[in-house]
C-alpha positions in Angstrom: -0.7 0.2 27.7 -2.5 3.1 25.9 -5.7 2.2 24.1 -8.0 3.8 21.4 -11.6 3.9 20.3 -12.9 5.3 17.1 -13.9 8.3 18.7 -10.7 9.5 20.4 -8.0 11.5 18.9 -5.0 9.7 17.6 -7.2 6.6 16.4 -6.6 7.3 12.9 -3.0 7.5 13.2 -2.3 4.3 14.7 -4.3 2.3 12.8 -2.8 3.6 9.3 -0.2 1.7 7.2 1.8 1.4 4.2 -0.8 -0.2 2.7 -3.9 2.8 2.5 -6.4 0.6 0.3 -7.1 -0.7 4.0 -10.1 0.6 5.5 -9.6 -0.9 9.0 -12.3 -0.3 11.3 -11.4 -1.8 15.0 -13.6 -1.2 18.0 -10.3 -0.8 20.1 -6.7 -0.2 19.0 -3.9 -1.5 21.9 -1.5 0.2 21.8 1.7 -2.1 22.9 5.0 -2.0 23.8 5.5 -5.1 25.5 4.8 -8.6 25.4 2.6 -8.0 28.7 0.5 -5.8 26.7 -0.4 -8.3 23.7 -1.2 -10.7 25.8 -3.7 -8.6 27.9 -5.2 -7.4 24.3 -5.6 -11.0 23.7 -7.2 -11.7 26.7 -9.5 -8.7 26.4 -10.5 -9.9 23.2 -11.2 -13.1 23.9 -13.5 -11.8 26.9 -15.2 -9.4 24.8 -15.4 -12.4 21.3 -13.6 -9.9 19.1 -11.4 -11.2 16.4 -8.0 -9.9 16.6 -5.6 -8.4 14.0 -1.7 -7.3 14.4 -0.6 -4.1 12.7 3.2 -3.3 13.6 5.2 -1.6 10.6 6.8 -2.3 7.3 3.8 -2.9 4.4 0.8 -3.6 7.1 -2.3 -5.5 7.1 -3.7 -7.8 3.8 -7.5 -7.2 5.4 -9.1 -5.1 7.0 -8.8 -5.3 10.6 -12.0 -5.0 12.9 -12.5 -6.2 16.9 -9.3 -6.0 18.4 -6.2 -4.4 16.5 -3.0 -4.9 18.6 -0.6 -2.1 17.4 3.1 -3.2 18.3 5.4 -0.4 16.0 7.0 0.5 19.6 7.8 -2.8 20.1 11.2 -2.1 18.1 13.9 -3.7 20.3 17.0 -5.2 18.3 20.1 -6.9 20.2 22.9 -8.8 18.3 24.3 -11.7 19.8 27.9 -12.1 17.8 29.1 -14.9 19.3 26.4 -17.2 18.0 25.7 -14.8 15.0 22.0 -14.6 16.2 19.5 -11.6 16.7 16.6 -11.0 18.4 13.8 -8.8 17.5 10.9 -7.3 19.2 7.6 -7.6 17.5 7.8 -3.6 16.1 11.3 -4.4 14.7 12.0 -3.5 11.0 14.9 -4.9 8.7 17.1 -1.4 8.8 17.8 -1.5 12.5 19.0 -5.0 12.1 21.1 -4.6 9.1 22.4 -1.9 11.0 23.2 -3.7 14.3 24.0 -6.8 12.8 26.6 -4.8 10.4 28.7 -3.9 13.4 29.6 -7.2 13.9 30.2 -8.1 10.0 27.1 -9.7 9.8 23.8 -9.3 7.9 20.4 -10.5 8.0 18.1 -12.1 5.3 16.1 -9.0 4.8 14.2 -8.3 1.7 14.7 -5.8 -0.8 12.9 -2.7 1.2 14.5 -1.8 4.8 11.2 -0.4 6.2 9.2 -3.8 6.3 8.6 -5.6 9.7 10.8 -8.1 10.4 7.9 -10.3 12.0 5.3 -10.1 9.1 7.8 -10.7 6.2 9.7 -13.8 8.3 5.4 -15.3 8.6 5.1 -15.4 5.1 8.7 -16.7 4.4 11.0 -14.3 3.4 12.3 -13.8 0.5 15.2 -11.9 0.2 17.8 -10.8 -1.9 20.2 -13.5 -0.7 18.0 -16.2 -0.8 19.0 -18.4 -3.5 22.4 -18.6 -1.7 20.9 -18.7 1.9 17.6 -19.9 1.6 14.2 -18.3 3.2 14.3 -16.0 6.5 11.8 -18.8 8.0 14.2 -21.2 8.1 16.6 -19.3 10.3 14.4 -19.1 13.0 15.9 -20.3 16.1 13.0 -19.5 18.4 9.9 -17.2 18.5 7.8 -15.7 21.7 4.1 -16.2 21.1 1.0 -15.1 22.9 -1.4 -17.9 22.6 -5.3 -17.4 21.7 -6.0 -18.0 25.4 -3.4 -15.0 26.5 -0.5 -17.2 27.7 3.1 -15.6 26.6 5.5 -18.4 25.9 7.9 -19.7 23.5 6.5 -22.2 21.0 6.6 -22.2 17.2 5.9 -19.9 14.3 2.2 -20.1 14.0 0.5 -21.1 16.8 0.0 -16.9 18.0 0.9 -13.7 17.9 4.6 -13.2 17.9 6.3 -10.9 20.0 10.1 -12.1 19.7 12.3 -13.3 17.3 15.3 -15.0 17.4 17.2 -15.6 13.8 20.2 -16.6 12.2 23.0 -13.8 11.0 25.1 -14.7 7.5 28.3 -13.6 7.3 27.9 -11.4 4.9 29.1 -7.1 5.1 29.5 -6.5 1.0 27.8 -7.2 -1.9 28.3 -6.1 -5.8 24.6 -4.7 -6.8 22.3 -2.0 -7.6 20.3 -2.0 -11.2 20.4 -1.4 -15.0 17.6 0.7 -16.3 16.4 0.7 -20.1 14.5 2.8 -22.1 10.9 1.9 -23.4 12.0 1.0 -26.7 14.4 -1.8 -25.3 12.0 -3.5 -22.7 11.5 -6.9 -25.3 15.3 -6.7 -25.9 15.8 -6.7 -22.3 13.0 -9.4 -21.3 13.9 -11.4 -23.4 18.2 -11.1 -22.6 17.7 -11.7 -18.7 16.0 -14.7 -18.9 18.3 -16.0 -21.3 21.0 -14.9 -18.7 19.3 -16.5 -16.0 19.8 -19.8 -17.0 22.3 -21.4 -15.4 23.3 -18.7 -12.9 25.1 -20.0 -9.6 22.9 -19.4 -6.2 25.3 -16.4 -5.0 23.2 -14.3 -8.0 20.1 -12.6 -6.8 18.2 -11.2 -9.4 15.1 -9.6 -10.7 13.6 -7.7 -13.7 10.9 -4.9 -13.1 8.9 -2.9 -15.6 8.1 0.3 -13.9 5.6 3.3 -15.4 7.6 6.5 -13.7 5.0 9.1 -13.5 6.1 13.1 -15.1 7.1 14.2 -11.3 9.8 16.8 -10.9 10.8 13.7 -7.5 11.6 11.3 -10.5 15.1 11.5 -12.3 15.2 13.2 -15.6 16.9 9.8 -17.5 13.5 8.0 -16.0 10.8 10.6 -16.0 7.2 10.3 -17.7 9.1 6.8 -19.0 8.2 3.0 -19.0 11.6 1.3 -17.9 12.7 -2.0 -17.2 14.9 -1.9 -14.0 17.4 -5.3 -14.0 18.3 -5.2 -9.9 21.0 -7.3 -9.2 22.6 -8.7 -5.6 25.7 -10.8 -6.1 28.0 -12.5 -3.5 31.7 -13.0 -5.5 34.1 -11.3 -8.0 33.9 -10.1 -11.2 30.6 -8.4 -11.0 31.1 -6.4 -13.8 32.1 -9.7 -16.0 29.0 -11.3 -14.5 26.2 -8.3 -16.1 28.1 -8.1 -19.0 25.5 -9.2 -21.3 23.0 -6.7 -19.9 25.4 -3.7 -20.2 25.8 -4.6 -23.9 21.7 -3.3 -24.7 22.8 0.0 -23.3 21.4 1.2 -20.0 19.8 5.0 -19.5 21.5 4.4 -16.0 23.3 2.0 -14.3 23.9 2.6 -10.5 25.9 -1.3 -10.3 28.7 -1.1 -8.0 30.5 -2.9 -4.9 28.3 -2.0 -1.7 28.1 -3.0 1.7 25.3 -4.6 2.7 24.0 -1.7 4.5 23.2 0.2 1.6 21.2 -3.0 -0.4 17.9 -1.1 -0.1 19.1 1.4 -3.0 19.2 -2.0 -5.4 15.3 -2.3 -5.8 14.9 1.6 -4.6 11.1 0.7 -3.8 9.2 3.9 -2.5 8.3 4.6 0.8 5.6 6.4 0.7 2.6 4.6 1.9 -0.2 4.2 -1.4 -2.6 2.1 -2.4 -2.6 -0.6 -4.1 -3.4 -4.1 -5.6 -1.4 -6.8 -6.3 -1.1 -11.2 -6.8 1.9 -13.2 -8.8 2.0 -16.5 -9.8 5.3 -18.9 -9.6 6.3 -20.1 -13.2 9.1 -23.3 -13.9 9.8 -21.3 -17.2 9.8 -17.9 -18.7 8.8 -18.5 -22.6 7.9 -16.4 -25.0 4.3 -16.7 -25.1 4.6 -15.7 -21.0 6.4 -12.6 -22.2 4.3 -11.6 -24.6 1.6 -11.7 -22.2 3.4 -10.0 -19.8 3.9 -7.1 -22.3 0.7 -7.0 -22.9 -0.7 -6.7 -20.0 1.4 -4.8 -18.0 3.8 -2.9 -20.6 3.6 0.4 -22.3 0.5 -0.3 -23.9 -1.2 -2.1 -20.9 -4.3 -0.2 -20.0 -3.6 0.1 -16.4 -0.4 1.2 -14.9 1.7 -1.8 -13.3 4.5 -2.4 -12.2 5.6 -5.5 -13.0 8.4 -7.7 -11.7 9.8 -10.9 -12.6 12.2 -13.1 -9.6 14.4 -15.5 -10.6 14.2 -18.2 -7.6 15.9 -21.6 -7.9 18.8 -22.3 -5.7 18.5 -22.9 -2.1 14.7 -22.0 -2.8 14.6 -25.7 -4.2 15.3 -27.4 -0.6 13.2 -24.5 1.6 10.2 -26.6 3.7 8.1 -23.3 2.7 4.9 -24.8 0.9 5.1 -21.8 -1.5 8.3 -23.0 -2.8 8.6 -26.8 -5.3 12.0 -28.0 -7.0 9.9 -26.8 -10.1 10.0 -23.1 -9.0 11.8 -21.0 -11.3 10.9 -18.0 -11.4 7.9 -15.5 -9.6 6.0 -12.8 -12.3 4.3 -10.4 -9.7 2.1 -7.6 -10.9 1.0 -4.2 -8.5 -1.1 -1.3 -9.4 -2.4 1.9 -7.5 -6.0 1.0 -7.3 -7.6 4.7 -6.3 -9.6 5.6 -8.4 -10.6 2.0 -9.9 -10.6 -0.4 -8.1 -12.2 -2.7 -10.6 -10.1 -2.0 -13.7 -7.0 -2.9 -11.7 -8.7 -6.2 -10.5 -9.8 -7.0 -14.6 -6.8 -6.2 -15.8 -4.9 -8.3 -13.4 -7.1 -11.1 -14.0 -6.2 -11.0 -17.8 -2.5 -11.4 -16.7 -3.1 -13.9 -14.8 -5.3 -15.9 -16.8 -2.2 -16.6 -19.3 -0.1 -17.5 -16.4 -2.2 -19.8 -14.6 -1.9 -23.4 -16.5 1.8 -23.5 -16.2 2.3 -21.9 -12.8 3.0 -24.0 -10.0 1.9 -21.8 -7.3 1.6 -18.2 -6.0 4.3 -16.5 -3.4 2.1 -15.2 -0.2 3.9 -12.4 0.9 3.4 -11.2 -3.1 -0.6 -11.1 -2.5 -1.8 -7.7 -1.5 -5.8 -7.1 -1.4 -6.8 -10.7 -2.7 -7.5 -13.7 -1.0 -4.7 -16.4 -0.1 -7.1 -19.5 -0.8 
């Protein structure tokens, strides 16, 4: 178990994430690559009355972490039990191993839309995925879960009650999908807005969708049909036939690009195509039963061409098996999620009012707020 102070070399580095608006500042870092190891940070901690943070991979830490962070990115052990269509993850585990293990037996997992994010952190705050209207949250496919308890002791008990170090989850039988995205020009975004919410409505559960505005900065990296543009980015994961019948009514406005097309699930990261760069940034949503068109107004207003701070704005259709899920972010009355995100460097504080101007149109009808959507701002 290799440890660091914030004088030694390599402190830095193990204590930096995805997330970079995070100025952590532990006294120790534990380094850990077993279960043994978290639970000795935990008891050193508790010796020492130091609060303790976790910090494994994926899109990090909501706060800054001080006392005792336990680092556990080496904790990355995957195995794929086919027979019960179960697999278990260490702590340090992200969702690309397992959709690559669990692909091997013609399975998938309920992973989110980007493959680098932890398995353990996103299955804490739910997990919502891009098959979840059909299969429901990642949470609820827990089968069991190693913890180390505030007093050190390793054992197996529920989600919540300490740190985890193991998971063991549920597999769908699931090895294609027909998805990818349709991306519009600026002139178009209302059209478009105002279209997939239309085509929304009544959708059946096998239908994962969202909508994303998206300021692409003037960057040689971007694609010349998005570059220096404002876009609206359909994304689209569908479990049947007759994909290209389903999206019809989206094609028909004319995409810039369309990269729709039968995949297997191993390739579902390119649907959202989320960057993977670690930034900094800001970010809350709110969870709306409708999407009228007072909401979309707003929502081009305040984060559209002519918002006046870059965002990058995305709306979720939920519904399905969403409306049974035990999840207290989640009511029959949860229709839809509109989540907003900006780079915060160099102001902080104009990101933070020009949320808050979003938000303040969306907050009478919504009926909650997703928590793995809330990045730099408090849950309560």
């Amino acid at each position: 178990m290799q440890t660091f102070t914030p004088d030694q070399d390599g402190y830095r580095e193990e204590i930096a994430g995805f997330q970079t608006g995070i100025r952590s500042t532990p006294q120790l870092v534990v380094v850990a690559e077993t279960a043994a190891d978290v639970a000795a940070a935990v008891r050193q901690a508790a010796e020492r009355e130091l609060p303790v943070s976790v910090q494994a991979t994926g899109h990090g830490l909501r706060a800054p972490a001080e006392g005792v962070l336990i680092s556990t990115r080496r904790m990355t052990g995957v195995t794929v039990d086919p027979n019960r269509a179960v697999a278990r993850v260490d702590a340090g585990a992200t969702w690309g191993s397992v959709i690559t293990a669990a692909a091997e037996h013609g399975l998938a997992p309920l992973s989110g839309s980007a493959p680098g994010v932890g398995v353990v952190g996103y299955t804490l705050g739910g997990g919502f995925g891009l098959l979840g209207r059909h299969f429901g949250l990642a949470s609820d496919r827990v089968r069991a879960a190693d913890v180390v308890l505030p007093d050190g002791t390793a054992t197996r008990g529920p989600l919540g009650t300490g740190i985890v170090t193991a998971l063991e989850f549920g597999l769908v039988p699931v090895t294609a999908l027909y998805g990818g995205g349709l991306y519009f020009d600026t002139a178009k975004i209302p059209d478009v807005l105002r279209t997939w919410r239309d085509w929304t409505t009544g959708l059946p559960d096998t239908v994962g969708t969202s909508v994303a505005l998206l300021p692409y900065p003037d960057l040689p990296m971007v694609p010349e049909p998005l570059r220096g543009k404002h876009i609206a980015h359909v994304r689209v994961a569908y479990l049947g036939t007759g994909g290209d019948r389903l999206v019809a009514p989206l094609r028909a406005l004319g995409p810039l690009q369309d990269t729709l097309v039968t995949m297997p699930f191993t390739d579902s990261g390119q649907i959202a195509a989320e960057p993977p760069h670690p930034h900094s940034y800001l970010g809350d949503n709110r969870v709306l039963p409708a999407l009228p068109d007072d909401i979309l107004t707003a929502v081009l207003d305040h984060a559209g061409p002519g918002a006046p701070v870059p965002t990058v704005l995305i709306i979720d259709l939920l519904g399905g098996a969403y409306q049974h899920s035990s999840a207290p972010d989640f009511t029959p009355d949860s229709r839809y999620t509109v989540r907003a995100l900006s780079v915060v460097e160099p102001d902080a504080a104009t990101v933070q009012t020009a949320h808050a101007k979003l938000f303040a149109q969306l907050d009478a009808p919504s009926t909650g707020r997703l928590r793995s959507f809330v990045y730099g701002q408090p849950l309560g």
